[in-house]
FILUM-371376 format. One record per residue (C-alpha): residue in three letters; x, y negated, z negated. Coordinates in steps of 0.05 Angstrom, whole numbers, padded with zeros to 5 digits, always signed. Example, Ala and Ser with C-alpha at 12.3 -4.5 7.8 and 13.67 -1.06 7.14 Angstrom:
<rs>
ALA+00246+00090-00156
SER+00273+00021-00143
</rs>
This chain:
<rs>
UNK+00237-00159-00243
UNK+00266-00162-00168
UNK+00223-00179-00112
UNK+00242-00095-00088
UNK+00189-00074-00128
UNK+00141-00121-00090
UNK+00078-00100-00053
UNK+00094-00097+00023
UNK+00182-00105+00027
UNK+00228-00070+00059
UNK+00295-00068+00014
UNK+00315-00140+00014
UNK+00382-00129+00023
UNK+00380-00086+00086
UNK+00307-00102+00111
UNK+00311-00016+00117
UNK+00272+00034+00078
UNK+00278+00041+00004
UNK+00264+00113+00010
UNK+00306+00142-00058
UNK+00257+00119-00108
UNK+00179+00095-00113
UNK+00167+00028-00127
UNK+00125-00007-00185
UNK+00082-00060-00158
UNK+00096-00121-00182
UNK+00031-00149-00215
UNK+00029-00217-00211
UNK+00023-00222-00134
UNK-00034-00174-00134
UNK-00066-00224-00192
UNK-00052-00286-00140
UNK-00084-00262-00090
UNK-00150-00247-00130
UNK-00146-00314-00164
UNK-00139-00347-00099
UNK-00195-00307-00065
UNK-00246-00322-00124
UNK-00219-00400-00106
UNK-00240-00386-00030
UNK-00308-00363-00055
UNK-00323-00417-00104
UNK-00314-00476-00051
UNK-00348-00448+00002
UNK-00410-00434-00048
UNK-00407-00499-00090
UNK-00408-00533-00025
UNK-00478-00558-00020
UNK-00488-00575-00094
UNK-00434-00641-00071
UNK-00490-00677-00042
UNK-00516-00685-00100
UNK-00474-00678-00154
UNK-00401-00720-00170
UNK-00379-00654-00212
UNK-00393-00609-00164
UNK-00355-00652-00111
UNK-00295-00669-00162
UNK-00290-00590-00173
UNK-00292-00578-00097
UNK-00239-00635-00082
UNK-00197-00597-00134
UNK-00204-00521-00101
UNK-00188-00549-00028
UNK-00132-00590-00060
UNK-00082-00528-00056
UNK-00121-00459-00055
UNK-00107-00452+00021
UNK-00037-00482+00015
UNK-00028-00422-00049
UNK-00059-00368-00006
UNK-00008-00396+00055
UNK+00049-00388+00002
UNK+00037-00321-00017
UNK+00031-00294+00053
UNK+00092-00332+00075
UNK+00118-00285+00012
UNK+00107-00229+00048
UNK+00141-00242+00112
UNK+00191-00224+00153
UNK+00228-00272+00196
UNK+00269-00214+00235
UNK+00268-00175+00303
UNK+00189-00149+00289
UNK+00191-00070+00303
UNK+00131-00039+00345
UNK+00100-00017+00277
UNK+00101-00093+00254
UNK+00074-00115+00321
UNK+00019-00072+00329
UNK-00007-00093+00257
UNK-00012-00158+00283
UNK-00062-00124+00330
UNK-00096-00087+00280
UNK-00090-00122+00224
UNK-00112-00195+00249
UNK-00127-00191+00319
UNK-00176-00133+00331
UNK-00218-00157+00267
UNK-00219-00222+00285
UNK-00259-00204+00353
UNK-00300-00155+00312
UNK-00326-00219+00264
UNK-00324-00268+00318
UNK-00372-00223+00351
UNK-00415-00218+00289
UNK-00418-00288+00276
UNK-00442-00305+00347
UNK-00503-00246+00338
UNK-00508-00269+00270
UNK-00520-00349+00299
UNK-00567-00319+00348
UNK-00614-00291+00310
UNK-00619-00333+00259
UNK-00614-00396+00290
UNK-00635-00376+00354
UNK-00568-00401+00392
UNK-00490-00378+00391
UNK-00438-00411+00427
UNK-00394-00347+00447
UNK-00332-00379+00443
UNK-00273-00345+00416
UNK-00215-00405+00415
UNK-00262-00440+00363
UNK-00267-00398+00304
UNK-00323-00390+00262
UNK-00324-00407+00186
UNK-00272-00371+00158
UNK-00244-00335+00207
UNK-00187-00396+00229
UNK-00146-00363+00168
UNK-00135-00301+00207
UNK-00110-00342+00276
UNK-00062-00383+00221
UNK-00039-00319+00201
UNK-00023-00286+00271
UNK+00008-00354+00295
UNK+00051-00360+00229
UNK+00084-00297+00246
UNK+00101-00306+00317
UNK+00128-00373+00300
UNK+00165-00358+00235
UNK+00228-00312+00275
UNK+00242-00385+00305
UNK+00226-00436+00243
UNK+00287-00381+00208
UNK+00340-00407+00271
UNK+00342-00474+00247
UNK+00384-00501+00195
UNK+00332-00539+00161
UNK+00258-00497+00171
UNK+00221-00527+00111
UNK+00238-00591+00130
UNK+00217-00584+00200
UNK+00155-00541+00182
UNK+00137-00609+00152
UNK+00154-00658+00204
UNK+00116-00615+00247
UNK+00058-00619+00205
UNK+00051-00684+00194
UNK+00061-00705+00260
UNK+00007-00663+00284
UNK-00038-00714+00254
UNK-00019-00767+00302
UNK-00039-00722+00367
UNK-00105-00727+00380
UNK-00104-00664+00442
UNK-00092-00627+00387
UNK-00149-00606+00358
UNK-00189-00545+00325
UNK-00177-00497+00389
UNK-00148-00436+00356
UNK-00148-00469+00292
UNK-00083-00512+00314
UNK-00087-00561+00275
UNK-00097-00525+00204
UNK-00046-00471+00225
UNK+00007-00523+00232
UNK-00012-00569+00173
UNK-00009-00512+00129
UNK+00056-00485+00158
UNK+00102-00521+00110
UNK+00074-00471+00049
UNK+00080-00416+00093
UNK+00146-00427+00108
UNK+00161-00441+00035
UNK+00139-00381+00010
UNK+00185-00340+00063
UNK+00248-00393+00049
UNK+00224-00368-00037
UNK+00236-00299-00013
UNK+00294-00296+00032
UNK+00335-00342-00019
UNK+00315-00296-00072
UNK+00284-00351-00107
UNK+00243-00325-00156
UNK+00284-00270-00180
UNK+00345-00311-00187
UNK+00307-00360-00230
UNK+00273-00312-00271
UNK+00207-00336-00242
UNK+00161-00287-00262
UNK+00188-00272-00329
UNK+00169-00297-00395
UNK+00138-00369-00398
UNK+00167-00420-00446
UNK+00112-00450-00476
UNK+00116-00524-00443
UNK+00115-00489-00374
UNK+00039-00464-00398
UNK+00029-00533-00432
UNK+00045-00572-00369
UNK+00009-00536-00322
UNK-00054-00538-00364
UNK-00042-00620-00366
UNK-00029-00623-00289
UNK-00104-00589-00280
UNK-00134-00631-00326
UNK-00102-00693-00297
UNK-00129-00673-00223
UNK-00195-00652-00252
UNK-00204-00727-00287
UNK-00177-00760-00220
UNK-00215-00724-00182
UNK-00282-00737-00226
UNK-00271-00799-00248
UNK-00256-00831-00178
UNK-00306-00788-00137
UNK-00337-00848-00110
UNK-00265-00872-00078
UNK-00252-00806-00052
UNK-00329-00793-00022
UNK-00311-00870+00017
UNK-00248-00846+00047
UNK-00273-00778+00065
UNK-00222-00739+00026
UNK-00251-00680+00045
UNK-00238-00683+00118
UNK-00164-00703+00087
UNK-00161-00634+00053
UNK-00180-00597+00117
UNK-00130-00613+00152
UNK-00159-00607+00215
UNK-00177-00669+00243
UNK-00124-00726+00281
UNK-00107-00780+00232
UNK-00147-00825+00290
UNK-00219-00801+00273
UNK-00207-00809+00198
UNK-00177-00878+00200
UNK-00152-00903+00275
UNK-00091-00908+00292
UNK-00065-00923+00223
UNK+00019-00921+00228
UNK+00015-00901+00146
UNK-00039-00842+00158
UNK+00026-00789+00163
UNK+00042-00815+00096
UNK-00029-00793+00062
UNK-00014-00724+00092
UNK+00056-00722+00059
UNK+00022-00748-00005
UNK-00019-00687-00005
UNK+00032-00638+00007
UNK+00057-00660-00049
UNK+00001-00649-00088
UNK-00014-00582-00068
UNK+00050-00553-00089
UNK+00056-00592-00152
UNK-00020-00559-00163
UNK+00003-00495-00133
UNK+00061-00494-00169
UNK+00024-00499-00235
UNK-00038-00455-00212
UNK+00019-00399-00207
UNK+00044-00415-00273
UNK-00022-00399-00305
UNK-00027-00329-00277
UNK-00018-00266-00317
UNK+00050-00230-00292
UNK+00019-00173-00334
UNK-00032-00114-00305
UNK-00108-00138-00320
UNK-00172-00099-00311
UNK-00168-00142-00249
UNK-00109-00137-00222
UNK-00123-00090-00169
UNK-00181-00132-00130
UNK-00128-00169-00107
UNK-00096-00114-00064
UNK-00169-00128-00023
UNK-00177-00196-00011
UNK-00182-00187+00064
UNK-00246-00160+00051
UNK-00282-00207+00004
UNK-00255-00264+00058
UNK-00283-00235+00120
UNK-00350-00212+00072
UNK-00366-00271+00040
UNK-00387-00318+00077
UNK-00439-00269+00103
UNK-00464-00261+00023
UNK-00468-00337+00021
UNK-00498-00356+00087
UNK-00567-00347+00069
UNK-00560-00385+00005
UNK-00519-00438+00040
UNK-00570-00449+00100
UNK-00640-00441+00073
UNK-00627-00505+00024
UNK-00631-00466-00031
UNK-00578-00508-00064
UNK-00591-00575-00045
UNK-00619-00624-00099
UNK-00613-00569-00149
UNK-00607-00594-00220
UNK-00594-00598-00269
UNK-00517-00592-00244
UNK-00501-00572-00316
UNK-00536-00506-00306
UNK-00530-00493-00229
UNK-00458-00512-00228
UNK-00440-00457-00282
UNK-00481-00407-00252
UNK-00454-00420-00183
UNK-00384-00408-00214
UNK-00399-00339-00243
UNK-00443-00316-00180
UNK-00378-00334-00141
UNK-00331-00291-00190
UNK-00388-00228-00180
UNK-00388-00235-00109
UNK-00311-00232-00095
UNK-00314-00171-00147
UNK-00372-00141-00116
UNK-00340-00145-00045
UNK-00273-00114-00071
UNK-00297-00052-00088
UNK-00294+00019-00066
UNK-00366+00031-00041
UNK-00360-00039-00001
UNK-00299-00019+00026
UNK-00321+00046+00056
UNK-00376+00016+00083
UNK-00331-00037+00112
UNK-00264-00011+00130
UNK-00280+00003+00207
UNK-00296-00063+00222
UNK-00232-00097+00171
UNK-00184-00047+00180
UNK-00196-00020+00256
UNK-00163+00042+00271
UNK-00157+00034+00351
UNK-00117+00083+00375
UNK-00145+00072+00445
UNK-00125+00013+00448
UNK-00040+00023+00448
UNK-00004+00066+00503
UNK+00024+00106+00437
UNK-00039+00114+00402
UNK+00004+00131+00326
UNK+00012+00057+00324
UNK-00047+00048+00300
UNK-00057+00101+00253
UNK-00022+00088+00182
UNK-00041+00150+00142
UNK-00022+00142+00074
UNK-00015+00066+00059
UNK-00060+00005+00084
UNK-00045-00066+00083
UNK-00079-00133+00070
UNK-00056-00183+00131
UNK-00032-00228+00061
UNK+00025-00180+00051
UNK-00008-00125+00000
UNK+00024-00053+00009
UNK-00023-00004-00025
UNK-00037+00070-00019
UNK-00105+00100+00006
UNK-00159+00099-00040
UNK-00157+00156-00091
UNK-00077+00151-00089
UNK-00054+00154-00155
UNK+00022+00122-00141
UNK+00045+00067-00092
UNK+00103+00111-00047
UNK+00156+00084-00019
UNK+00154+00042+00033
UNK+00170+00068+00108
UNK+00213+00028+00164
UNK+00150-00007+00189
UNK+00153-00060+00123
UNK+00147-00118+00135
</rs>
């Protein structure tokens, strides 16, 4: 299956229009990104069941050991590292910029009346929204990363170095955007070098490919389970953030760059098999994951309630909670992908604002939408996906 049928390319050979014939999506992308997005949900809801529960922490230590990274990966897929056309740069606008304000905003009223105080301040941002700053920087930066002769490797110089600078910090989400750069870079490098197509990627699965992805998961599950207690002492967690200098983890520890390249390596060796598992196939599914942007941006407005009242805290048994937290996070990214949701929502995720550019069409894409991860998809009520116009990206 070549990567032309993708969601959201141009023709790879030409980076033009493939105008002569409609494209078939190709599935398994669309099944990523709604596997990854039910990941995002899970670890931000089994959060505050870790405080009392070594499960519930092993599980989380698992999710944030390579869902980001995977979600980095697949947008990195979906990117172009050429001359951006005005199209392209006004969808950075409208596709990442303009919501960003519009939830930044929220978040701040949202702070204020419940908690009676907001910090207005949009270089730190709230919760979830640092993903969409990583995304906007990742594309300005990636038409540079593809003028050197060795990108991946630098991507990853880059980000573990940025562990040693301490003036460096959360501002604009720095220090996550460029930790996670090495997987977003990777997943443009899989896609310009034809990667997966020439390797038959996404075809059929030999058997120990299933086998040994299954064991890699259950080895990470036991290590993280079995040595919670280690990982609670040396604040793991903060590890798999990746947004605080090596210095307030552990001082000014020469080796700390070296337990940031250790976990690299772990998330693609967990991404890599997490990919494995998915269905290439169409499932009932499948076509949630053309809407992740809005179960990101939504969900942590479903869980806040839940997450602050201390509903969750010291709630046991974890044999019951724990299972039920899992399928309430599952409902909730399914819930927030829908139709009805998404007409509610669309003004505020996907901003129209024409007023906003000197040629007001810029803003207006009539006919096909995008996710900022890289989905192409027609309006809702389409019954084909069209061929793609000279604004792909």
């Amino acid at each position: 299956m070549s990567d032309a049928t993708a969601p959201g390319g141009a023709d790879p050979t030409t980076g033009g229009t493939a105008a002569v014939r409609p494209r078939r999506r190709v599935h398994f992308w669309d099944n990523a990104r709604f596997a990854c997005i039910v990941l995002v949900v899970l670890g931000h809801a089994v959060q505050r069941l870790t405080y009392d529960s070594d499960i519930a922490l092993g599980m989380y230590l698992l999710v944030y050991a390579f869902h980001m990274p995977a979600f980095a990966l697949i947008s990195g897929y979906f990117s172009k590292a050429g001359t951006p056309t005005r199209p392209q740069m006004a969808r950075v606008l409208t596709d990442i910029l303009v919501p960003y304000a519009i939830f930044e905003a929220l978040w701040t009223l949202t702070k204020w009346l419940v908690e009676g105080q907001a910090n207005p301040n949009p270089t730190q941002p709230s919760w979830t929204l640092w993903f969409l700053v990583a995304l906007g920087i990742f594309r300005v930066v990636l038409p540079y990363l593809a003028l050197l002769r060795w990108p991946l490797l630098w991507t990853v110089v880059i980000s573990v170095g940025v562990g040693y600078l301490p003036n460096i910090d959360s501002t604009f989400a720095l220090t996550r955007t460029l930790g996670l750069l090495p997987f977003f870079t990777l997943g443009w490098w899989l896609r310009e070098n034809d990667i997966v197509e020439r390797l038959g990627l996404l075809r059929r699965r030999p058997w120990w490919v299933i086998a040994g992805s299954v064991a890699t998961f259950a080895a990470a599950a036991l290590a993280c389970w079995y040595f919670v207690d280690v990982w609670r002492d040396v604040d793991l967690r903060a590890w798999l953030f990746y947004d605080t200098a090596y210095g307030e983890m552990v001082g000014p520890q020469w080796w700390a760059g070296g337990v940031r390249m250790l976990l690299l390596v772990v998330a693609l060796i967990l991404c890599t098999a997490f990919f494995a598992l998915l269905p290439r196939r169409q499932t009932w599914w499948t076509q949630f994951g053309q809407y992740t942007m809005y179960v990101y941006l939504l969900h942590s407005f479903v869980l806040y309630p839940f997450r602050e009242s201390g509903i969750l805290r010291d709630a046991e048994p974890t044999w019951l909670w724990l299972p039920l937290v899992v399928v309430a996070s599952v409902l909730i990214a399914l819930a927030l992908a829908t139709r009805p949701v998404r007409r509610v929502f669309r003004p505020l995720i996907e901003p129209r604002p024409g007023w906003l550019f000197a040629d007001p069409t810029l803003a207006s894409r009539e006919g096909r939408r995008n996710d900022p991860t890289g989905s192409r998809r027609p309006r809702d009520g389409a019954t084909r996906e069209k061929a793609s116009g000279p604004g792909d990206r």
